[in-house]
C-alpha positions as CSV (number, residue, x, y, z in Angstrom):
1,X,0.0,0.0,0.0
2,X,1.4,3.3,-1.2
3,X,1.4,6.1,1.0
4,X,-0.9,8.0,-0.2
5,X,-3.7,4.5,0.0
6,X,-2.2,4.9,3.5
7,X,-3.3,8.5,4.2
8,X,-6.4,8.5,2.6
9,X,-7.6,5.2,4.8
10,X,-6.4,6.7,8.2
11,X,-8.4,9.6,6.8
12,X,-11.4,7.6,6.4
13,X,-11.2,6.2,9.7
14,X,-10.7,9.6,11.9
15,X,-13.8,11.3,9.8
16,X,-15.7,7.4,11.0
17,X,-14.1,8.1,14.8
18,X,-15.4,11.6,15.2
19,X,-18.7,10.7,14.1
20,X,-19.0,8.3,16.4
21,X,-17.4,10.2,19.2
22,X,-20.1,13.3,18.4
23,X,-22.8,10.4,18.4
24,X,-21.4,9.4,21.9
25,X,-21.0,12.5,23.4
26,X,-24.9,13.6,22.0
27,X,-26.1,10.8,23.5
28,X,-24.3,11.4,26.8
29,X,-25.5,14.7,27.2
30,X,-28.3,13.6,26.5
31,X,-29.0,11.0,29.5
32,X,-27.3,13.7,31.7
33,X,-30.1,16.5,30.7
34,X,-32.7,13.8,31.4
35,X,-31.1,13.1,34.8
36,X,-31.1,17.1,35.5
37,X,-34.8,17.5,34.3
38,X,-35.7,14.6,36.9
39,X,-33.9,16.1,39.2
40,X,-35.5,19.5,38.8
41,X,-38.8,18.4,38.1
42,X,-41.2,19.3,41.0
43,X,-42.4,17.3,43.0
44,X,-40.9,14.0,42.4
45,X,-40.7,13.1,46.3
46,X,-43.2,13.0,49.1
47,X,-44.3,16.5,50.8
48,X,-44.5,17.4,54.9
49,X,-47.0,19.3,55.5
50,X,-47.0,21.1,59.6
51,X,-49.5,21.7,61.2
52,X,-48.8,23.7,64.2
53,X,-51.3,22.4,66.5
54,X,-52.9,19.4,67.8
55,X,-54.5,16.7,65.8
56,X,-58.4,17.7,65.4
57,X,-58.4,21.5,65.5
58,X,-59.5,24.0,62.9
59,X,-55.9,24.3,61.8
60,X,-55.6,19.9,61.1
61,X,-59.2,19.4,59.6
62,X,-57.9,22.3,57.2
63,X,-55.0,20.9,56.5
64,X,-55.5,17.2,56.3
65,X,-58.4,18.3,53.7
66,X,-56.2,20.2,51.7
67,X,-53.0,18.1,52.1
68,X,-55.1,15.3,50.1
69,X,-56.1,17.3,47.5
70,X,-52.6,18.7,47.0
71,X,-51.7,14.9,46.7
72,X,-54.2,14.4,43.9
73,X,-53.3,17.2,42.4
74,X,-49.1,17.2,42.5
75,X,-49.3,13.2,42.0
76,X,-47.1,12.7,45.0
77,X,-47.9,11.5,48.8
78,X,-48.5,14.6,51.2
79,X,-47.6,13.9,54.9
80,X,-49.7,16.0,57.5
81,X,-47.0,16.1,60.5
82,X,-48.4,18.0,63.6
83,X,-46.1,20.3,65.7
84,X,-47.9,21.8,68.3
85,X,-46.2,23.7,71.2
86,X,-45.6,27.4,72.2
87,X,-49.1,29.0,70.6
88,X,-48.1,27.6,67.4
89,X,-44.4,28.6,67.2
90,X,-43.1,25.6,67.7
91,X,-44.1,24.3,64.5
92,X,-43.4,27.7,62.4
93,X,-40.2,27.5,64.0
94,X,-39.5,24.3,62.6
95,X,-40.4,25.0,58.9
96,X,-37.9,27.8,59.4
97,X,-34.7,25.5,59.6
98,X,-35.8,22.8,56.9
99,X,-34.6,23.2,53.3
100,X,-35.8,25.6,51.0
101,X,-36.9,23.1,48.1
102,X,-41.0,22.8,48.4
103,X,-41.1,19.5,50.2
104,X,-41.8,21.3,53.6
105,X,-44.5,23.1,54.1
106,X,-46.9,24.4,56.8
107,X,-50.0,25.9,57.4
108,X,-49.7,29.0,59.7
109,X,-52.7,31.0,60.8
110,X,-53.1,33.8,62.0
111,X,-52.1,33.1,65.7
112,X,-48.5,32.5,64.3
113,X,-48.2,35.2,61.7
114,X,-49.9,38.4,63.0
115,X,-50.3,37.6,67.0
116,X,-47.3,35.8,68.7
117,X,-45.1,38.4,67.9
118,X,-47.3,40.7,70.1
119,X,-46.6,37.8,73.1
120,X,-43.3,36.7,72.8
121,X,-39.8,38.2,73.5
122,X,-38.2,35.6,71.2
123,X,-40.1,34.1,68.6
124,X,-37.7,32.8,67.3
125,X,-39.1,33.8,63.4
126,X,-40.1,36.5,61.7
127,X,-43.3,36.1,60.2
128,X,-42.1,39.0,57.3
129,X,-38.8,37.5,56.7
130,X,-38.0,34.1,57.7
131,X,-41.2,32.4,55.6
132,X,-41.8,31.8,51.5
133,X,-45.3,32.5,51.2
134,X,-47.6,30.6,48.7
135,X,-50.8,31.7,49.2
136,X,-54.0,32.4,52.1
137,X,-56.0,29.3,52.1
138,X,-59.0,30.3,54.4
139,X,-60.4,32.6,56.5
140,X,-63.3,32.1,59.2
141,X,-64.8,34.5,62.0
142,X,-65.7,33.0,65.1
143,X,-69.2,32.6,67.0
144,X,-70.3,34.4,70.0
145,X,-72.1,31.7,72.4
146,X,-73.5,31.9,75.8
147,X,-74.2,29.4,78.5
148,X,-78.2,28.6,78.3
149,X,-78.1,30.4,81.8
150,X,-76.9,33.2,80.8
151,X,-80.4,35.7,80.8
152,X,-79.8,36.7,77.5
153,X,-81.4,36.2,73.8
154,X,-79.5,38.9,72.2
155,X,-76.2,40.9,71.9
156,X,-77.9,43.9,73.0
157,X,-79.1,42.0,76.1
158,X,-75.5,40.4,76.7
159,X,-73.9,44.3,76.5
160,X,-76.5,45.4,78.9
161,X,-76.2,43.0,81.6
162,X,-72.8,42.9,81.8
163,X,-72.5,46.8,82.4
164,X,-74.9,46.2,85.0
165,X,-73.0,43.6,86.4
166,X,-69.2,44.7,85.7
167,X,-66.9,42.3,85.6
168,X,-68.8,39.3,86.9
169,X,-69.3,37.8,83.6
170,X,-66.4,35.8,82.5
171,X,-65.3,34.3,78.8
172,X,-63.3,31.3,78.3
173,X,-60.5,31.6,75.2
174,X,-57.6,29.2,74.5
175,X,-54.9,30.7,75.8
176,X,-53.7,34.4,76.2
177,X,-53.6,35.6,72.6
178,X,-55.5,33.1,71.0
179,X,-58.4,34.2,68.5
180,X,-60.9,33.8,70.9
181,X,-58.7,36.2,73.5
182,X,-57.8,39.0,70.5
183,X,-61.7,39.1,69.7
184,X,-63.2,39.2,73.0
185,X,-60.9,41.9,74.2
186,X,-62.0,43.9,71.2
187,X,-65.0,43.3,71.8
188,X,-65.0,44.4,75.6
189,X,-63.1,47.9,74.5
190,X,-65.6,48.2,71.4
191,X,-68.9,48.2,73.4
192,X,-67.8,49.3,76.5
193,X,-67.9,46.5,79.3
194,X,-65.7,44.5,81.5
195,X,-65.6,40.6,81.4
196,X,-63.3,38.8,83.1
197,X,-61.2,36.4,81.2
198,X,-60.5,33.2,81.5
199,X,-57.4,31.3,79.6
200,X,-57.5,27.9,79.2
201,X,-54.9,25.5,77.3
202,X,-57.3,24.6,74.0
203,X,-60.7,26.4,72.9
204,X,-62.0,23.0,72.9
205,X,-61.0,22.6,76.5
206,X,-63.1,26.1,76.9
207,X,-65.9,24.8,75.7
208,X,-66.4,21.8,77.7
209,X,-66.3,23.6,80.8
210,X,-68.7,26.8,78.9
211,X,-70.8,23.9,78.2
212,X,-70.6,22.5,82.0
213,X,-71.4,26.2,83.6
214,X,-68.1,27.1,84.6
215,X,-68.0,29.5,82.0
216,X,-70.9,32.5,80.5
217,X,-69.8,32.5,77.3
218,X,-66.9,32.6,74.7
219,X,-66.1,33.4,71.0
220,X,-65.2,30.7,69.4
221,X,-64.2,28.9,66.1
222,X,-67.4,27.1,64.7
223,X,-65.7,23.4,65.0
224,X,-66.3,22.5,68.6
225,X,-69.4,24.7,69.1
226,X,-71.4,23.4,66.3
227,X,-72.5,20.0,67.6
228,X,-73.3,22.0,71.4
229,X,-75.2,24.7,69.7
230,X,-77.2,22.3,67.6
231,X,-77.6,19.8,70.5
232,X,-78.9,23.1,72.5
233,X,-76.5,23.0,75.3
234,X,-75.3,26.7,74.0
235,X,-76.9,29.7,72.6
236,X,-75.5,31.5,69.9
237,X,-75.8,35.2,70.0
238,X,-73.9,36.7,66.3
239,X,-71.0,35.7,64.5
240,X,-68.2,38.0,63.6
241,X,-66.9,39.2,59.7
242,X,-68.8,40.3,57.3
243,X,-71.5,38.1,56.6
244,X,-73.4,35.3,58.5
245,X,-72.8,32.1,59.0
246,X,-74.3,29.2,56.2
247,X,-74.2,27.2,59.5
248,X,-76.6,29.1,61.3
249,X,-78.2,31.7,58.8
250,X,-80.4,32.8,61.5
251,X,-77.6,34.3,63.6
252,X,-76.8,37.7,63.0
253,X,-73.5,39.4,62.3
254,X,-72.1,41.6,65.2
255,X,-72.0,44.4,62.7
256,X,-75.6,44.1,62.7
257,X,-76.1,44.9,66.2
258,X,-73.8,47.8,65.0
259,X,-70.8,46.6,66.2
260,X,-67.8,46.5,64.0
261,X,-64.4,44.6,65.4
262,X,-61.0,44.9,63.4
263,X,-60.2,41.6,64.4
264,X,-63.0,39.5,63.6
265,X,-61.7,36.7,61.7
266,X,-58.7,33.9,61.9
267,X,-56.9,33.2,58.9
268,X,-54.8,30.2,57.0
269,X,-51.9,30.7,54.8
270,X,-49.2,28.4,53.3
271,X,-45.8,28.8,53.7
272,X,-42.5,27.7,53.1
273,X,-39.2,28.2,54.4
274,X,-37.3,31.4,53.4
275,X,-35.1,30.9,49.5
276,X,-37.8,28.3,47.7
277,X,-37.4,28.4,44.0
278,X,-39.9,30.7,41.9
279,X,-40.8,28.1,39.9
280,X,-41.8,25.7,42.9
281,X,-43.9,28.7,44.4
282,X,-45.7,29.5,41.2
283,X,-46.1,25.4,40.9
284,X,-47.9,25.0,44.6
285,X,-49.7,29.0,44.3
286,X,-51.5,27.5,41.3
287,X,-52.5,24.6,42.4
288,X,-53.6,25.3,45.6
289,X,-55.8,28.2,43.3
290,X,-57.1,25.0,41.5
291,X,-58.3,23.5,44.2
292,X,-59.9,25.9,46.5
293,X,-61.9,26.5,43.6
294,X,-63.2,23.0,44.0
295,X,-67.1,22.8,44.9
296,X,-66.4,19.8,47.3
297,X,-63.3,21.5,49.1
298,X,-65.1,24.7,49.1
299,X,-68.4,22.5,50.6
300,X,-66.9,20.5,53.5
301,X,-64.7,23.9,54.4
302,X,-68.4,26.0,54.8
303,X,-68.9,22.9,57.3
304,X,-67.1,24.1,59.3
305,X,-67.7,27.7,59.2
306,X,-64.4,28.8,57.5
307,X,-64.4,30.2,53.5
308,X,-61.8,29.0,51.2
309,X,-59.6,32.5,49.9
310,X,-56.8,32.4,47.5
311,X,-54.0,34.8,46.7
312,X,-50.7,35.7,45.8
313,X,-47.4,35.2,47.8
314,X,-47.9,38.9,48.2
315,X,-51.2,38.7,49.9
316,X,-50.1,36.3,52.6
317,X,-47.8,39.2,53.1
318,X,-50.3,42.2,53.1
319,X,-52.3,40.2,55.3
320,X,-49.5,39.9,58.2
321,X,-49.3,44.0,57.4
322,X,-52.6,44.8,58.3
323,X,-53.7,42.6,60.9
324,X,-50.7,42.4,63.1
325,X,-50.6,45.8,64.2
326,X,-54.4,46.0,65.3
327,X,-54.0,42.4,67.0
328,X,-51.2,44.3,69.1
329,X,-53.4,47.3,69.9
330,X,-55.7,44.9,71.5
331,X,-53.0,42.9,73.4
332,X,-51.5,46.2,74.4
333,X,-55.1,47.4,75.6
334,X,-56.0,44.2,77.2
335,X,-52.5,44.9,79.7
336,X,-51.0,41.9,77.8
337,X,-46.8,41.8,77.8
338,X,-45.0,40.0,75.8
339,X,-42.9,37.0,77.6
């Protein structure tokens, strides 16, 4: 073989080499942007979802509901994991210090986002700064409900006899703080009357013992009153926010007895930890728009007394704006210090 035959055939094979090599190396990258995509894809692993408080409350039926359509809907298990401790913190704490990716979640409410910080010394969060909101979920006012020996039929009867009797009518709430606490305080400085109150470790826990005597009355979420208003152990007198209740459509609004509180309602939001990716926020915003849009969700939440509301990362954010600083007037009002 001369060498030119020689040349030409070594020719041959480099120009059969490199296509082979670019073949190789196309499919390589190939397989390694599929493994990138995979691992980018969101979700492709199971979801926690906190819940701050016991199993049972408002804040688990919410989010055990919504945790199962999310799991529907994102084709991947979510885990309802419940936290409870401190008034809530312990569990917003918690979401605080897990990573940023979107497979930790919680539910806050209002006690956690717009309140503690009003009760605390060390939160150990900031509601502002330390969370990646997705979006509100729900809001729902509470019911005002008396003991059936309490002499009253009204709110108008209620405000009258306790400025007859100062101070001897007492309210149960969960805790110092909690929703039913805020309200009733508001409510005291609104109308004009002094009720003692009483703090126990649970609204359910109030209840009992408002259903047992110990108590004259309490507002309260809808879940554990429901069954003693129906059952006609307790007397409902009005229901706060704007509109009445689809639960008890005969019970009027405070407002209409003319009486307009700032803090009427508790609210649910879902939040990450602080640094999730756009693109997982925009992921879990829209679907969580998706379904509390669904006529069953939006059904078994009215059940309860509590109205499904969707928004933007931003709204979670406005919310926390406005409501925390009227929750503290009240606290501050009420002679509460933070601990």
């Amino acid at each position: 073989m001369n060498t030119s035959t020689m040349e030409a055939a070594a020719g041959r094979r480099w120009a059969l080499l490199r296509r082979c090599g670019g073949a190789l190396l196309a499919c390589g990258l190939a397989l390694a942007g599929a493994g990138a995509s995979a691992q980018t894809t969101y979700p492709n692993k199971p979801i926690k979802f906190v819940v701050p408080f016991p199993p049972g409350g408002s804040s688990d039926v919410l989010a055990r509901l919504l945790g199962q359509k999310l799991s529907e809907s994102l084709g991947q298990p979510v885990t309802v994991e419940n936290r409870p401790g401190a008034g809530g913190n312990i569990g917003a704490e918690y979401i605080t210090r897990q990573p940023a990716d979107g497979y930790n979640i919680v539910l806050g409410s209002s006690t956690q986002l717009a309140t503690n910080i009003h009760l605390y010394k060390r939160l150990g969060y900031d509601p502002l700064t330390d969370f990646t909101p997705v979006s509100m979920v729900a809001v729902g006012g509470s019911i005002l409900v008396v003991h059936p020996s309490v002499p009253v039929k009204t709110v108008a009867d209620l405000i009258a006899l306790a400025k007859a009797q100062p101070g001897k009518l007492n309210y149960g709430s969960g805790g110092v703080g909690t929703p039913a606490h805020v309200i009733g305080e508001s409510f005291k400085s609104v109308v004009g009357v002094n009720l003692t109150h009483v703090p126990y470790k649970g609204t359910g826990v109030a209840v009992v013992d408002l259903v047992a005597g110990q108590l004259d009355l309490i507002f309260s979420d809808m879940v554990p009153t429901t069954p003693q208003i129906k059952g006609g152990k307790l007397r409902p007198l009005a229901v706060t926010g704007d509109k009445r209740s689809p639960l008890f459509p005969e019970v009027p609004t405070l407002a209409e007895s003319g009486i307009n509180l700032t803090v009427g309602q508790t609210w649910w939001a879902i939040l990450g930890p602080k640094g999730m990716p756009d693109a997982v926020v925009k992921r879990l915003n829209a679907e969580t728009e998706k379904i509390l849009r669904q006529p069953d969700l939006i059904e078994r939440y009215s059940a309860l007394g509590i109205s499904t509301h969707f928004t933007s990362p931003e709204g979670v954010l406005e919310r926390i704006r406005r409501d925390s600083p009227e929750f503290g007037k009240v606290l501050r009002a009420a002679g509460v210090q933070p601990e």
